[in-house]
PyMOL Python script that loads the backbone (N, CA, C, O; Angstrom):
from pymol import cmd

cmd.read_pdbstr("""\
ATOM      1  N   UNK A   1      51.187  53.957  54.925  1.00  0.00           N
ATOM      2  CA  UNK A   1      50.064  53.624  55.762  1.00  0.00           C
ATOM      3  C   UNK A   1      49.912  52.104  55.812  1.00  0.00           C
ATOM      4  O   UNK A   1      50.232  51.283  54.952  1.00  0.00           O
ATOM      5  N   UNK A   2      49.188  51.857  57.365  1.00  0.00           N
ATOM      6  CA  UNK A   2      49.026  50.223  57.209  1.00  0.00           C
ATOM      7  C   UNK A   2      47.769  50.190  56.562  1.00  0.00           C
ATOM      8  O   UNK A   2      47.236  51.253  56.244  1.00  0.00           O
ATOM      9  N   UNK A   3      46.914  48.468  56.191  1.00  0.00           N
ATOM     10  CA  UNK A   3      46.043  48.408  55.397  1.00  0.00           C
ATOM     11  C   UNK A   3      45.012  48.742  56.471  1.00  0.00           C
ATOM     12  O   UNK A   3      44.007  49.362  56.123  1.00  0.00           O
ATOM     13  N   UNK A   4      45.241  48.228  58.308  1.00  0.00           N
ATOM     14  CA  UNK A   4      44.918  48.591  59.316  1.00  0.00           C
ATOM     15  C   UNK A   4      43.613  50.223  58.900  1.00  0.00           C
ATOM     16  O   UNK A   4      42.392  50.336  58.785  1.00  0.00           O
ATOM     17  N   UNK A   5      44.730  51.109  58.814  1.00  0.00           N
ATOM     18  CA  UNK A   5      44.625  52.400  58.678  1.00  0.00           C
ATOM     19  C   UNK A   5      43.169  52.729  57.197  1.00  0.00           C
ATOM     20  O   UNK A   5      42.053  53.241  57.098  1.00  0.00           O
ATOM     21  N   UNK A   6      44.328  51.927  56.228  1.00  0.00           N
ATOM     22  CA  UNK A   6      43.080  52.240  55.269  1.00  0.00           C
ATOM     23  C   UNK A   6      42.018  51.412  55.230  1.00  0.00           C
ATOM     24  O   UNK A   6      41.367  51.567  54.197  1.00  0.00           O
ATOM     25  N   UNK A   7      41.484  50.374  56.154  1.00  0.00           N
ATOM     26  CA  UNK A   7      40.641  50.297  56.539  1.00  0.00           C
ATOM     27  C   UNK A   7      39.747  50.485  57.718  1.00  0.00           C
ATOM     28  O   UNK A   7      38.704  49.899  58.007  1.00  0.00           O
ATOM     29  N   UNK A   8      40.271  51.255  58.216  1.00  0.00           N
ATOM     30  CA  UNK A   8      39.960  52.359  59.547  1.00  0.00           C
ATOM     31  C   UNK A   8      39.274  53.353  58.564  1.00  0.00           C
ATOM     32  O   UNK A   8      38.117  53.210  58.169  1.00  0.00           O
ATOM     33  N   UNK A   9      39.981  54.228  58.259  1.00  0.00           N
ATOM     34  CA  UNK A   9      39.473  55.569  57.109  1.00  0.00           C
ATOM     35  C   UNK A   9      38.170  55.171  56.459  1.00  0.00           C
ATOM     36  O   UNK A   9      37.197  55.925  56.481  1.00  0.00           O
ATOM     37  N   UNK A  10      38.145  53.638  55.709  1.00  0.00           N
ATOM     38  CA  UNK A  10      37.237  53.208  54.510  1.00  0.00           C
ATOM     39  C   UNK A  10      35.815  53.228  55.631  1.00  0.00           C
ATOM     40  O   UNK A  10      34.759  53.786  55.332  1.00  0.00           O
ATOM     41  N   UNK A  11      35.995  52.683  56.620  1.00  0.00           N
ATOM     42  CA  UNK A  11      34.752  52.547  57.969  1.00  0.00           C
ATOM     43  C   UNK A  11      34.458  54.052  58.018  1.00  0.00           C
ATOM     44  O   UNK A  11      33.291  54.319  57.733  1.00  0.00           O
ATOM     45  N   UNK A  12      35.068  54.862  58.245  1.00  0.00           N
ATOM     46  CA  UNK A  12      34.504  56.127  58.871  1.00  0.00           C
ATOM     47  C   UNK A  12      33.832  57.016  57.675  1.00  0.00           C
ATOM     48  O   UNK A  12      33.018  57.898  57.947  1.00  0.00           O
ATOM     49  N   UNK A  13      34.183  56.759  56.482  1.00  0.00           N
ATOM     50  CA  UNK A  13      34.270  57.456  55.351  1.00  0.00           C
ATOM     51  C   UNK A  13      32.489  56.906  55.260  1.00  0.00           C
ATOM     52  O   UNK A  13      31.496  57.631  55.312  1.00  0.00           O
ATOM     53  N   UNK A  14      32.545  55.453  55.118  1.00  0.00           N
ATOM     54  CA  UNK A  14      30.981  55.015  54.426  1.00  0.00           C
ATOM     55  C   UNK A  14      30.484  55.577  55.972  1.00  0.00           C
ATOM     56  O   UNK A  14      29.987  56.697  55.854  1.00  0.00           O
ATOM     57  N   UNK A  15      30.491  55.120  57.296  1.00  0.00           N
ATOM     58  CA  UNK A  15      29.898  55.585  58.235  1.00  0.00           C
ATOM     59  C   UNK A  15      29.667  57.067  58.515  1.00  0.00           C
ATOM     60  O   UNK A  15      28.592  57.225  59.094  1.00  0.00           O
ATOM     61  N   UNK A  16      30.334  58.219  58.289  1.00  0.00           N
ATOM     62  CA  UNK A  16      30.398  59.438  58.553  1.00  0.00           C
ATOM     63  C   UNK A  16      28.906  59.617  56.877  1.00  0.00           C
ATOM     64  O   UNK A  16      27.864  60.210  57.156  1.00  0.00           O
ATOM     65  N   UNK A  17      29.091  59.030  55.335  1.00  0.00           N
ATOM     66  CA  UNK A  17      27.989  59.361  54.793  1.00  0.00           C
ATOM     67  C   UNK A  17      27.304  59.093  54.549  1.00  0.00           C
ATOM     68  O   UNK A  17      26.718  59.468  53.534  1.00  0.00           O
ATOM     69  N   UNK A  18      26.638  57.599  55.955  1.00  0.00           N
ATOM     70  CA  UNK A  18      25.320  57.196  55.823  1.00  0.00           C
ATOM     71  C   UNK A  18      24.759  58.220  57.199  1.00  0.00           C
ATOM     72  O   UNK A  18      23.542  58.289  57.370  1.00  0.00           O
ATOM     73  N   UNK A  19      25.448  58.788  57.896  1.00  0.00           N
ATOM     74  CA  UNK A  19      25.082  59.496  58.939  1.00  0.00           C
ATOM     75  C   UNK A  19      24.249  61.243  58.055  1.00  0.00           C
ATOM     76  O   UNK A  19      23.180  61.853  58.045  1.00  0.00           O
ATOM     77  N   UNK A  20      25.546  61.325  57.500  1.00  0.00           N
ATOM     78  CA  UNK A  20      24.969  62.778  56.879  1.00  0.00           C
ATOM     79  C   UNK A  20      23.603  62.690  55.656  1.00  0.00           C
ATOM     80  O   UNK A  20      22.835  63.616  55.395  1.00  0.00           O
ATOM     81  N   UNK A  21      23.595  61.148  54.974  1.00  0.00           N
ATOM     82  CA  UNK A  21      22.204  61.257  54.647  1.00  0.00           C
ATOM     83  C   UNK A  21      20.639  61.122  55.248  1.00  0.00           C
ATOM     84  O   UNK A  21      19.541  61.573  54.925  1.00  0.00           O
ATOM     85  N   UNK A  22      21.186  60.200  56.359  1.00  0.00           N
ATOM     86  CA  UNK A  22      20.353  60.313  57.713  1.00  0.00           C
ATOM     87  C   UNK A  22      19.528  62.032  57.688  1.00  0.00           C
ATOM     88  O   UNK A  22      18.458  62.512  57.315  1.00  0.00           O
ATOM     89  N   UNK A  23      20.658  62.442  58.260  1.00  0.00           N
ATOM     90  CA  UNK A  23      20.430  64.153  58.508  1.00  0.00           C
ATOM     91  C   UNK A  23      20.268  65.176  57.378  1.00  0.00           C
ATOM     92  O   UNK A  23      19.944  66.354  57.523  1.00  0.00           O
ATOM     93  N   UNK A  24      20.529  64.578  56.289  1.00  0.00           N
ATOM     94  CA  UNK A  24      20.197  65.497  55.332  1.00  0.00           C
ATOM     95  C   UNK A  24      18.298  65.749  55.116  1.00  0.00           C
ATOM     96  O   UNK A  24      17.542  66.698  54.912  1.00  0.00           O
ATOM     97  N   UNK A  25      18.185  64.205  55.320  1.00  0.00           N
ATOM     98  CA  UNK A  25      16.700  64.190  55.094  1.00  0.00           C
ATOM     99  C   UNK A  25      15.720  64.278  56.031  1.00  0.00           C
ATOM    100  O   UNK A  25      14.508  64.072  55.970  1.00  0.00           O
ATOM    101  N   UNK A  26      16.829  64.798  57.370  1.00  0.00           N
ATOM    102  CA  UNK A  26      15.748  64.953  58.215  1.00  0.00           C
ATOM    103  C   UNK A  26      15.529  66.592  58.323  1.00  0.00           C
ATOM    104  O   UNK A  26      14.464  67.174  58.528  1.00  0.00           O
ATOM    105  N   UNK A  27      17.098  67.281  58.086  1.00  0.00           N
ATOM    106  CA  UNK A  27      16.779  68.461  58.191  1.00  0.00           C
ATOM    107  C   UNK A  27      16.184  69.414  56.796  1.00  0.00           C
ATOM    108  O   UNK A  27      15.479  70.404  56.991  1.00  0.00           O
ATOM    109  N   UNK A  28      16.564  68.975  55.435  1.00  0.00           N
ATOM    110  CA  UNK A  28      16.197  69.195  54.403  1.00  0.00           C
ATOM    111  C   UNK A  28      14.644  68.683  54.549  1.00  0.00           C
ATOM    112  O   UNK A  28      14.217  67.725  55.193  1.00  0.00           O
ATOM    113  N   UNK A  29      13.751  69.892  53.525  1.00  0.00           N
ATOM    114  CA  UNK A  29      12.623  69.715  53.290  1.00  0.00           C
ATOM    115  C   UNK A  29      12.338  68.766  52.058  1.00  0.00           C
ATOM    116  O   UNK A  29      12.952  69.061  51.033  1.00  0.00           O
ATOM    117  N   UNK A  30      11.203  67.287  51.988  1.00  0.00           N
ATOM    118  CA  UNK A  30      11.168  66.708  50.848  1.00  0.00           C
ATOM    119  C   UNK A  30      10.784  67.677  49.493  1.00  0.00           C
ATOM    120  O   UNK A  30      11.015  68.881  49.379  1.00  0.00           O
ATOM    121  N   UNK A  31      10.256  66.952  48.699  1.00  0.00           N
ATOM    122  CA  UNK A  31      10.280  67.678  47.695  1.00  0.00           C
ATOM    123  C   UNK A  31       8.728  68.272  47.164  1.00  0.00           C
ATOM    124  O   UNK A  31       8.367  69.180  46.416  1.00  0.00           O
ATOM    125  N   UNK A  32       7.972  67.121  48.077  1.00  0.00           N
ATOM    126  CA  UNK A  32       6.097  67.625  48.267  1.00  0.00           C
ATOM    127  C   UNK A  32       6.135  68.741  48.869  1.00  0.00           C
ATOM    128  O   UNK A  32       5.621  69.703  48.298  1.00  0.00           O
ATOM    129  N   UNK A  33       6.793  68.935  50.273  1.00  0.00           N
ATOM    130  CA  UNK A  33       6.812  70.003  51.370  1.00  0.00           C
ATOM    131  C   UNK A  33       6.926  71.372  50.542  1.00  0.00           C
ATOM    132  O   UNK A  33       6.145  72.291  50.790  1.00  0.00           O
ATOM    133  N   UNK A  34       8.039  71.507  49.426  1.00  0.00           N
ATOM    134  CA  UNK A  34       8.826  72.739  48.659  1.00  0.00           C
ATOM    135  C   UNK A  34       7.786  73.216  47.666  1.00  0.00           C
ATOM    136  O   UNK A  34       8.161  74.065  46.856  1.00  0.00           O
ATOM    137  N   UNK A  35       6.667  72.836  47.618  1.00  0.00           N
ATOM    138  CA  UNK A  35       5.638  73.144  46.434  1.00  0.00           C
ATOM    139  C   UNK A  35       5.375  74.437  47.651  1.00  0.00           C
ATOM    140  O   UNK A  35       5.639  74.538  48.849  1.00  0.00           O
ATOM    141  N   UNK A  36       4.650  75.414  46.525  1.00  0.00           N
ATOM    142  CA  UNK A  36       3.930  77.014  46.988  1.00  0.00           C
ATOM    143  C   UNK A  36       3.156  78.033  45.800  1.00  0.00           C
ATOM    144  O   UNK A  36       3.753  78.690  44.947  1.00  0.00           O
ATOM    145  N   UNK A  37       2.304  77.994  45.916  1.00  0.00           N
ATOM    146  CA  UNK A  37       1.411  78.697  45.124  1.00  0.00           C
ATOM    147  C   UNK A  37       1.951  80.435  45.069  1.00  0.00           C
ATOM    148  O   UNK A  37       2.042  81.093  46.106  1.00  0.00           O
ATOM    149  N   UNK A  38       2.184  80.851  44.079  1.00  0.00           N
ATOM    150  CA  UNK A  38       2.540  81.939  44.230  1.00  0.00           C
ATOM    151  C   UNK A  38       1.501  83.065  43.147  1.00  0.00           C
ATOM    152  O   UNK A  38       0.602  82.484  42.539  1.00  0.00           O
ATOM    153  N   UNK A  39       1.624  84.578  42.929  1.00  0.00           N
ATOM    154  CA  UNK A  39       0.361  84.976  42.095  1.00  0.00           C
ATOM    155  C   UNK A  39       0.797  84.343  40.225  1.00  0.00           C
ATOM    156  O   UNK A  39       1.825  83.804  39.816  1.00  0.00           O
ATOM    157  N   UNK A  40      -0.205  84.636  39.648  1.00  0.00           N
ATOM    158  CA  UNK A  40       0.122  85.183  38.266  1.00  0.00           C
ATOM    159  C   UNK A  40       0.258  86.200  37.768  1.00  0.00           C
ATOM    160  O   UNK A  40      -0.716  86.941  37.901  1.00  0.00           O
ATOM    161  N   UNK A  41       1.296  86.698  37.077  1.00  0.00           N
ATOM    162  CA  UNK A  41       1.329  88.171  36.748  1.00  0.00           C
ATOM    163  C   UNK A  41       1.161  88.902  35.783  1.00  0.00           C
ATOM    164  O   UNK A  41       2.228  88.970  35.173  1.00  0.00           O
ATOM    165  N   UNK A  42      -0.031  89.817  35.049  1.00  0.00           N
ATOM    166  CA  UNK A  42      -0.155  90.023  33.519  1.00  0.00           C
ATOM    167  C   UNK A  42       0.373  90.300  32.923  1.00  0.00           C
ATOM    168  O   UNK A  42       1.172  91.126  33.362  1.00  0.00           O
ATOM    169  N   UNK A  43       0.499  90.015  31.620  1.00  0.00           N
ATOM    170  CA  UNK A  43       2.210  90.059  30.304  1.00  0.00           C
ATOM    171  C   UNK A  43       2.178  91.421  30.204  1.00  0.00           C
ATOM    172  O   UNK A  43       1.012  91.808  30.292  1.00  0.00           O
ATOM    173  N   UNK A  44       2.797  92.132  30.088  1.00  0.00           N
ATOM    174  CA  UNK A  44       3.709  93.373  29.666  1.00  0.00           C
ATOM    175  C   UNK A  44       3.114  93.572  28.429  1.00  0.00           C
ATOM    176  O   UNK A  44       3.104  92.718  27.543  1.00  0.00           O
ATOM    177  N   UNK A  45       2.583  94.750  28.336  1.00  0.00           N
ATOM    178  CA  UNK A  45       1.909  94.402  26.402  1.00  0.00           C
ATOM    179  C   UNK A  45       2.408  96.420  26.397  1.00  0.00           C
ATOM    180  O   UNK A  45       2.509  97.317  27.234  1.00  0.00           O
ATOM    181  N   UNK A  46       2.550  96.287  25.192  1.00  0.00           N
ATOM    182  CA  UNK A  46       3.014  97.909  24.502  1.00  0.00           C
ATOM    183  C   UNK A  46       2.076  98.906  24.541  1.00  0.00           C
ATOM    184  O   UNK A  46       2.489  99.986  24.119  1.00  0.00           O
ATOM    185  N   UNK A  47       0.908  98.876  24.929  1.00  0.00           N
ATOM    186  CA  UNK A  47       0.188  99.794  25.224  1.00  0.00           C
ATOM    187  C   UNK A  47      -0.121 100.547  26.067  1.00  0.00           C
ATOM    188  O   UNK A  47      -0.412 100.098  27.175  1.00  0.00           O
ATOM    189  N   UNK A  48      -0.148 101.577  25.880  1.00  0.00           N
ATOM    190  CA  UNK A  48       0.053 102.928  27.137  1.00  0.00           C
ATOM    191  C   UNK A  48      -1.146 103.496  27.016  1.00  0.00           C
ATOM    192  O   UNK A  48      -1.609 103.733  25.900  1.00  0.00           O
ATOM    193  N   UNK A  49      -1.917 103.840  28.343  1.00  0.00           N
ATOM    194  CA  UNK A  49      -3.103 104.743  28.354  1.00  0.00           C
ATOM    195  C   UNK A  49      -2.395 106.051  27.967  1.00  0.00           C
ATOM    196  O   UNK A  49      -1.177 106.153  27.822  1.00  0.00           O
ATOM    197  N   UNK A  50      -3.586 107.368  27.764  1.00  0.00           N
ATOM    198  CA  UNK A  50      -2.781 108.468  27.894  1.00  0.00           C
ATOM    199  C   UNK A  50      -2.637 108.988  29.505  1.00  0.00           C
ATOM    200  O   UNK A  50      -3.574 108.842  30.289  1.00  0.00           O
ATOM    201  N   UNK A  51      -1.533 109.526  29.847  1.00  0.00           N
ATOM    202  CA  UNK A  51      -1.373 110.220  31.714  1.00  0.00           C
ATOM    203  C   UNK A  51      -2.663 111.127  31.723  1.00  0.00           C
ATOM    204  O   UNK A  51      -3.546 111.442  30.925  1.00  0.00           O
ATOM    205  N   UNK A  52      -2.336 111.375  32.980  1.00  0.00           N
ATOM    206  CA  UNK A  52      -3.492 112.701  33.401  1.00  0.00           C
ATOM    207  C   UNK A  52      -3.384 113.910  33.183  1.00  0.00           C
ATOM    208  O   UNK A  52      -2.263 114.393  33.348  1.00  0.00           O
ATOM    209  N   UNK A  53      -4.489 114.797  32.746  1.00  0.00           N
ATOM    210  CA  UNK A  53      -3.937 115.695  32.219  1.00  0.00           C
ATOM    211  C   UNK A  53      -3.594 117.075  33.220  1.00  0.00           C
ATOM    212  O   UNK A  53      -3.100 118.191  33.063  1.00  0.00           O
ATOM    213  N   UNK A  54      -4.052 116.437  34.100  1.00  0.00           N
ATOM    214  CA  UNK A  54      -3.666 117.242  35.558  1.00  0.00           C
ATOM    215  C   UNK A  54      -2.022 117.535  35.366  1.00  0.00           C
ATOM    216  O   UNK A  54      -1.520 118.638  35.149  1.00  0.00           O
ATOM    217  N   UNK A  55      -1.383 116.368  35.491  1.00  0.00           N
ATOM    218  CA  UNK A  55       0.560 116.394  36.162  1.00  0.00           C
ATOM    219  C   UNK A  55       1.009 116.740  34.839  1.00  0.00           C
ATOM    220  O   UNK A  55       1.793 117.689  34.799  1.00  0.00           O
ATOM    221  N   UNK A  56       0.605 116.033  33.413  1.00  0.00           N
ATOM    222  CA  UNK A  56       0.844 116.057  31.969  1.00  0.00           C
ATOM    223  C   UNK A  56       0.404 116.977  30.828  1.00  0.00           C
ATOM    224  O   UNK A  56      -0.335 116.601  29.919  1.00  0.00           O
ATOM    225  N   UNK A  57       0.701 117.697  30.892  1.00  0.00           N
ATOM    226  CA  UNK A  57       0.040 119.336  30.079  1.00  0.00           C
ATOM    227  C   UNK A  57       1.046 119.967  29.303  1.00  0.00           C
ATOM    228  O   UNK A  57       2.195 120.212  29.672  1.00  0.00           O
ATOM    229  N   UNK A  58       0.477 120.238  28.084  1.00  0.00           N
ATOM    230  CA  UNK A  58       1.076 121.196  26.945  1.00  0.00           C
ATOM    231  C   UNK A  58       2.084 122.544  27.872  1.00  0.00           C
ATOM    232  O   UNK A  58       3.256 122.846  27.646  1.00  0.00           O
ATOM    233  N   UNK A  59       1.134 123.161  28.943  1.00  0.00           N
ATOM    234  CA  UNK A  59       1.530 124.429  28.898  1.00  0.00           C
ATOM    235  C   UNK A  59       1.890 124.278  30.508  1.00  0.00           C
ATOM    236  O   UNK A  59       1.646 125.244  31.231  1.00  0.00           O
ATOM    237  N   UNK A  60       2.577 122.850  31.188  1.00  0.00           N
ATOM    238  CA  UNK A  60       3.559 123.073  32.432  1.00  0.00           C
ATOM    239  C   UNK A  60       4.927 123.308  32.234  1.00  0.00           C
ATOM    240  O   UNK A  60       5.384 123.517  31.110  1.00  0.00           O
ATOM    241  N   UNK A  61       5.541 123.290  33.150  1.00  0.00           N
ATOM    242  CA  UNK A  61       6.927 123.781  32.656  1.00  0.00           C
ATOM    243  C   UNK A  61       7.830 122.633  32.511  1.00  0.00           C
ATOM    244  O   UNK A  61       7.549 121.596  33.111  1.00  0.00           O
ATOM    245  N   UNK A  62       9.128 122.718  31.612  1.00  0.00           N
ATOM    246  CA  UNK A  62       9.806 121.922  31.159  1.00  0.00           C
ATOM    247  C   UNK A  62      11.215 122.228  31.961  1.00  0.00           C
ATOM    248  O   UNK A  62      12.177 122.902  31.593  1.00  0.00           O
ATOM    249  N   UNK A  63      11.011 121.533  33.127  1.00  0.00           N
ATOM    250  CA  UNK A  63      12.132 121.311  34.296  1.00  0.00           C
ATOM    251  C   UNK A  63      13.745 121.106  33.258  1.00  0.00           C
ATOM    252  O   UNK A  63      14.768 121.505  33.816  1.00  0.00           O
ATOM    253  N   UNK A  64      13.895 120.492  31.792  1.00  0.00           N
ATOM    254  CA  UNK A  64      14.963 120.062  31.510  1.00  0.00           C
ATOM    255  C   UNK A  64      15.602 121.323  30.608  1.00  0.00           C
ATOM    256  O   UNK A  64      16.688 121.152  30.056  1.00  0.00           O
ATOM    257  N   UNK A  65      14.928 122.523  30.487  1.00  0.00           N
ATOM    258  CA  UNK A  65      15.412 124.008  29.688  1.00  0.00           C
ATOM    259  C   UNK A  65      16.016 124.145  30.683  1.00  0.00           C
ATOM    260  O   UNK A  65      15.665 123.968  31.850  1.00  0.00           O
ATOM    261  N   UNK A  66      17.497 124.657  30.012  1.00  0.00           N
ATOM    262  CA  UNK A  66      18.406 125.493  29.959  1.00  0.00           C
ATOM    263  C   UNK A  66      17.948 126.962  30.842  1.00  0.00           C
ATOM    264  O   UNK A  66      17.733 127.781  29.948  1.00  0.00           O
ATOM    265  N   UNK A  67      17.721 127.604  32.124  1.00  0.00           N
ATOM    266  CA  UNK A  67      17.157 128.838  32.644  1.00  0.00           C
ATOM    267  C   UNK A  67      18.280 129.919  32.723  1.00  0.00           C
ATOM    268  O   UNK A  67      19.189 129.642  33.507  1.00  0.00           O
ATOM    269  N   UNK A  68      18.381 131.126  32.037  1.00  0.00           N
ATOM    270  CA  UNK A  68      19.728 131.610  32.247  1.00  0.00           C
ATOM    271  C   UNK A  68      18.829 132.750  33.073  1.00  0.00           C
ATOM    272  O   UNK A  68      17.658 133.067  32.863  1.00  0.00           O
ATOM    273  N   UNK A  69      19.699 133.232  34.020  1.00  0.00           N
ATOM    274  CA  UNK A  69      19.183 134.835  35.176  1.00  0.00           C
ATOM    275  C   UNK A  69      20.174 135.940  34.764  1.00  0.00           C
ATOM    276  O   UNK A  69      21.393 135.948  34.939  1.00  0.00           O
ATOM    277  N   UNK A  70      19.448 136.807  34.220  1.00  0.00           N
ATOM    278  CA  UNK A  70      20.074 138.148  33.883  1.00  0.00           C
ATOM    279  C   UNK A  70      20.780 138.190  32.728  1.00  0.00           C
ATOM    280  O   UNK A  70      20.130 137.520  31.926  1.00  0.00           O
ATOM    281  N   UNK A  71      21.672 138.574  32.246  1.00  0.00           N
ATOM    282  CA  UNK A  71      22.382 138.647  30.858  1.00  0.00           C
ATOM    283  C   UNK A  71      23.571 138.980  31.268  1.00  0.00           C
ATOM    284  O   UNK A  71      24.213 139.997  31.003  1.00  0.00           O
ATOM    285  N   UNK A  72      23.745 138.416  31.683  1.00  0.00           N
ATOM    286  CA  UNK A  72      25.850 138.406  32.387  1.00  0.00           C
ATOM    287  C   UNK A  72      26.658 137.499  30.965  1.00  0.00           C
ATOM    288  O   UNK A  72      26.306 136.640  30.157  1.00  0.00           O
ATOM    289  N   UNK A  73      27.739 138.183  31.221  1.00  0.00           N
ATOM    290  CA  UNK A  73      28.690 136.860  30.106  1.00  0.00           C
ATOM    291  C   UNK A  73      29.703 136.513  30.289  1.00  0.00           C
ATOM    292  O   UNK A  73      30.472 135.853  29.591  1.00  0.00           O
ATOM    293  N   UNK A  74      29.868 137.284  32.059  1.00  0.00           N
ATOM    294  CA  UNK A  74      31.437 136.433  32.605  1.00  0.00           C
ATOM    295  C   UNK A  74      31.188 135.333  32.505  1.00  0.00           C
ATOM    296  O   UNK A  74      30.119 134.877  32.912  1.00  0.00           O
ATOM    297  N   UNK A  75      32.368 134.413  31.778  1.00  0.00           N
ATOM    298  CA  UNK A  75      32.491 133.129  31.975  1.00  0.00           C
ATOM    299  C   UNK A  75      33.351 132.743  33.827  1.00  0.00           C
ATOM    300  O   UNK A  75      33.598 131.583  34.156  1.00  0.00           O
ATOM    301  N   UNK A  76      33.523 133.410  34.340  1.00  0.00           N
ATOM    302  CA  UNK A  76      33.790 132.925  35.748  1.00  0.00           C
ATOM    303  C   UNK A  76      32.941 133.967  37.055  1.00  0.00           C
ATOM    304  O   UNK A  76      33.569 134.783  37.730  1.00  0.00           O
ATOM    305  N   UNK A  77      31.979 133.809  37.151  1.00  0.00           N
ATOM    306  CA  UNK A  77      31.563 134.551  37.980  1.00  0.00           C
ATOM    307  C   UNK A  77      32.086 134.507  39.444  1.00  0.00           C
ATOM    308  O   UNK A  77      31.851 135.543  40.065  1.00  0.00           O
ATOM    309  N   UNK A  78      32.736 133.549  40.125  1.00  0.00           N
ATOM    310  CA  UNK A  78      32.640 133.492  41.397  1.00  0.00           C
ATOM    311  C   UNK A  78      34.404 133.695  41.770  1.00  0.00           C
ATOM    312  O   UNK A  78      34.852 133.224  42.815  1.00  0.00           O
ATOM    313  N   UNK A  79      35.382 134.516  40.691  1.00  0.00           N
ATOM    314  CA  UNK A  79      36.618 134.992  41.094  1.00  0.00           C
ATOM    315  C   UNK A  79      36.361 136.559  41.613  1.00  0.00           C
ATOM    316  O   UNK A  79      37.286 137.204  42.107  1.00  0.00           O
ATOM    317  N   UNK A  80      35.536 136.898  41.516  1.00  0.00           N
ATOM    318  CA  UNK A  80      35.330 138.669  42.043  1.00  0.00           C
ATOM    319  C   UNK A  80      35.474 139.547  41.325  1.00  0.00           C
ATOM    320  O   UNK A  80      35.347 140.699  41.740  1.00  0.00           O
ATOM    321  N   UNK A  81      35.763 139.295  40.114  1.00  0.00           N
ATOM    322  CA  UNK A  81      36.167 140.149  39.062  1.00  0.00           C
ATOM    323  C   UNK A  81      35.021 140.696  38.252  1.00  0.00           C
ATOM    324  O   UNK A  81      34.244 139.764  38.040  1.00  0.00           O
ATOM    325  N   UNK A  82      34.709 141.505  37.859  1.00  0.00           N
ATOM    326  CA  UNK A  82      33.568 141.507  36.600  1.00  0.00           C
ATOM    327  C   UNK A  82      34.024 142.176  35.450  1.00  0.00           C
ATOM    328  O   UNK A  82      35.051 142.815  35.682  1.00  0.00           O
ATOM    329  N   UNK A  83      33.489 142.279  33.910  1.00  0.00           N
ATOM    330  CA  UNK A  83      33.610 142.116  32.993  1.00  0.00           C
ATOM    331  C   UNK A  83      32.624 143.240  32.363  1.00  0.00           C
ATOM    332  O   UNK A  83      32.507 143.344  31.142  1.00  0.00           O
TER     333      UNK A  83
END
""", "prot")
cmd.dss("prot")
cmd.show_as("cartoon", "prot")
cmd.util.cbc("prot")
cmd.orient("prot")
């Protein structure tokens, strides 16, 4: 390269990033603008009310038992065969 050249490049280089700080700060928000009030939120603490006793009861049913129907003991019911 001539020095021509690398001082062609050195011009465009500082000129091309006084341009983009130009525009950075016009399109970027300062740093007063970026402030925002947002809520507060109450700490997490280990204490649990008790549920209602409506949905939460001794004597509703327990969706996670095991329900067996009838007293069958094929282990493959759905080949056609029975036992």
């Amino acid at each position: 390269m001539k020095q021509k050249d690398i001082a062609l490049i050195l011009v465009i280089v500082v000129f091309s990033g006084v341009v983009s700080f130009i525009v950075s700060g016009a399109v970027f928000a300062p740093a007063k603008d970026r402030q925002q009030n947002v809520e507060v939120v109450d700490p997490i603490t280990a204490n649990f009310t008790d549920p209602d006793d409506t949905y939460f009861n001794s004597n509703a049913v327990d969706p996670t038992q095991l329900i067996q129907i009838g007293t069958s003991t094929n282990p493959t019911p759905f080949n056609g065969t029975t036992q």
